[in-house]
C-alpha positions, 0 to 999 in steps of 0.5 A: 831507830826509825822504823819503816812504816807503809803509807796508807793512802798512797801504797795500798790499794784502795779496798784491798784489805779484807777484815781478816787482815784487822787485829782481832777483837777490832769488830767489838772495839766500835759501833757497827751500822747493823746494831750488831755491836753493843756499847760497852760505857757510857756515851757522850754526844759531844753536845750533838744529838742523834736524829731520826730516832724511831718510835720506841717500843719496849721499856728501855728503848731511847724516846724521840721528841714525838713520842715523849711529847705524845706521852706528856700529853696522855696520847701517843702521836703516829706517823703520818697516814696519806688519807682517811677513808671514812666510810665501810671498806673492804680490806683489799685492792686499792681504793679511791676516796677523797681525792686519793687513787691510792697505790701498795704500801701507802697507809690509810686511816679507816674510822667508819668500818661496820666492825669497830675492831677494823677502824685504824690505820691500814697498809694498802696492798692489791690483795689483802690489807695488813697493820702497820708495824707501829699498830700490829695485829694484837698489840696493845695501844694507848689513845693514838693521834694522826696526821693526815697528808692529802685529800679533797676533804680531809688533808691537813687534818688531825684525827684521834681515838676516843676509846676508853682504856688501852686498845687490843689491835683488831680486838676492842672496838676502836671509835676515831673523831675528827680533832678540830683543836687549833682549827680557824673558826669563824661565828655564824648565826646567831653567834659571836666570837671574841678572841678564842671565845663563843657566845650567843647573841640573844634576839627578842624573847631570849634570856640567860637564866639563873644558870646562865643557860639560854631561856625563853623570856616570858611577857608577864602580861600575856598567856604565853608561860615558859617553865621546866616543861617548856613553852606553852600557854597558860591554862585556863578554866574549863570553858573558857576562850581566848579574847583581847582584854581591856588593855588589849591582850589576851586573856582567859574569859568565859562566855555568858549572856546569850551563848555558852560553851562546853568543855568538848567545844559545843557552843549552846545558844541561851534562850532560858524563859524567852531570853536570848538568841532562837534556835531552829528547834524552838519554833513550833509550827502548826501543832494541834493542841490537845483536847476534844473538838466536841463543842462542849470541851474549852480545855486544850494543852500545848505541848511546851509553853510558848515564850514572849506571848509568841503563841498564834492560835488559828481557829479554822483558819481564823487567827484568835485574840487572846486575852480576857473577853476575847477569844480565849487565855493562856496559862503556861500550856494550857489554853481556855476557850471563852468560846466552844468550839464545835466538832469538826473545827481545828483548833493550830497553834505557832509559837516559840517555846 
């Protein structure tokens, strides 16, 4: 026998059925939008995906696609962040950097805080900051990766931690670089690029050495030597100047012949038994010999030994002849008078010793 059964969309108003009317067990029977509801058996997706997945945070929670693949690459991708502050800020009020006049709720990336414990993201608030939920005070963190969505300087930019080992938030120092992976490069100076790679144009005097590593390039005929210690000239002996050589180049060579040098850079004028250039000192002028004036005394003695026969002896004013059978000789300072001079003549030599 046919039962009558009521039409649902047509004889019960709409929204007048209150759950206590249901069957009972009928809220533990489906999914419930509040979570409340737990599955009982295995689910299957039909071939669909869920989406929107949050960031999972305990061992058994289900892994969206950014977070398996930030675990795949040893790093752990968070949300977004609006800009980065990258200087020392304070926690508080709502700031303007790179651009950005930023409101309550938004969060920002600080890398350069005075306490390193403070780098990381933050959510702005008029009053005191707090940490976002996915970077809470005292969770533990692993190397994390940022994106970064507006700014002057820094939007559209990337930034990671480069902390070794697993970060206490608020509590291990926390250091956080630019990551400039994936950026559009371009060679400057002194530099090309091919494909992916970089190298180094070399200009005169500019090698690879053994190891490939970029060396000055020394010229086997010049001073110039390049070794472990550097750049610098090749030593010479004490003494020594620099001077073109035969060919032209510079070379060591010690002075000789006329003049000298000393290691303290004092040059000395040779004038060695009459040779060489006369130096101020080594004229003698006006002296008196040695010897009584008493007309019977011909002995007289020079203070030093005139060179090159330079000695001029006036006699009251008369300029002598030296030599044999004439006025007197000389042999090394001492002079003999072929005459005797009287007393109250004066007797004046001129020469260079």
């Amino acid at each position: 026998m046919t039962q009558t059964q009521i039409r649902g969309s047509t004889q019960i108003i709409a929204g007048s059925i209150s759950t206590d009317r249901l069957v009972s067990g009928w809220d533990s029977a489906f999914l419930k939008a509040d979570g409340s509801v737990a599955l009982s058996g295995d689910m299957a997706l039909g071939g669909f995906k869920l989406t929107s997945l949050g960031d999972a945070t305990s061992a058994q929670d289900a892994v969206n696609l950014r977070t398996l693949q930030s675990y795949v690459n040893g790093i752990a991708i968070k949300p977004a962040v609006r800009g980065v502050i990258a200087s020392n800020q304070s926690l508080t009020g709502l700031p303007t950097s790179d651009g950005i006049t930023y409101v309550a709720n938004d969060i920002v990336l600080l890398t350069a805080q005075t306490s390193g414990s403070q780098n990381g993201p933050w959510v702005v608030a008029s009053g005191s900051w707090t940490r976002p939920t996915w970077w809470s005070a005292a969770s533990s963190q692993k190397p994390a990766l940022f994106y970064v969505t507006e700014g002057t300087t820094y939007h559209d930019t990337k930034w990671t931690t480069i902390t070794d080992g697993s970060i206490t938030v608020d509590t291990t120092s926390v250091s956080i670089t630019q990551d400039t992976t994936g950026t559009t490069y371009s060679a400057g100076n002194g530099i090309s690029l091919t494909g992916a790679t970089f190298a180094v144009k070399l200009g005169n005097g500019v090698q690879f050495d053994g190891s490939n590593n970029v060396a000055a390039k020394p010229y086997a005929t010049r001073l110039i030597t390049v070794d472990s210690n550097g750049i610098g000239i090749t030593d010479g002996s004490s003494a020594q100047l620099i001077v073109a050589n035969g060919s032209g180049n510079a070379s060591w060579a010690t002075m000789s012949g006329d003049a000298t040098i000393g290691n303290t850079g004092v040059v000395a004028v040779n004038h060695t038994a009459g040779s060489g250039f006369l130096k101020y000192g080594d004229l003698v002028y006006n002296e008196t010999p040695s010897g009584s004036v008493n007309g019977s005394n011909t002995s007289f003695s020079l203070a030093s030994t005139p060179q090159n026969s330079s000695l001029k002896l006036f006699w009251n004013g008369v300029l002598l002849e030296p030599g044999s059978g004439n006025d007197y000789t000389i042999s090394g300072t001492t002079i003999t008078m072929l005459f005797t001079p009287t007393t109250g003549d004066k007797l004046r030599a001129y020469y260079t010793k």
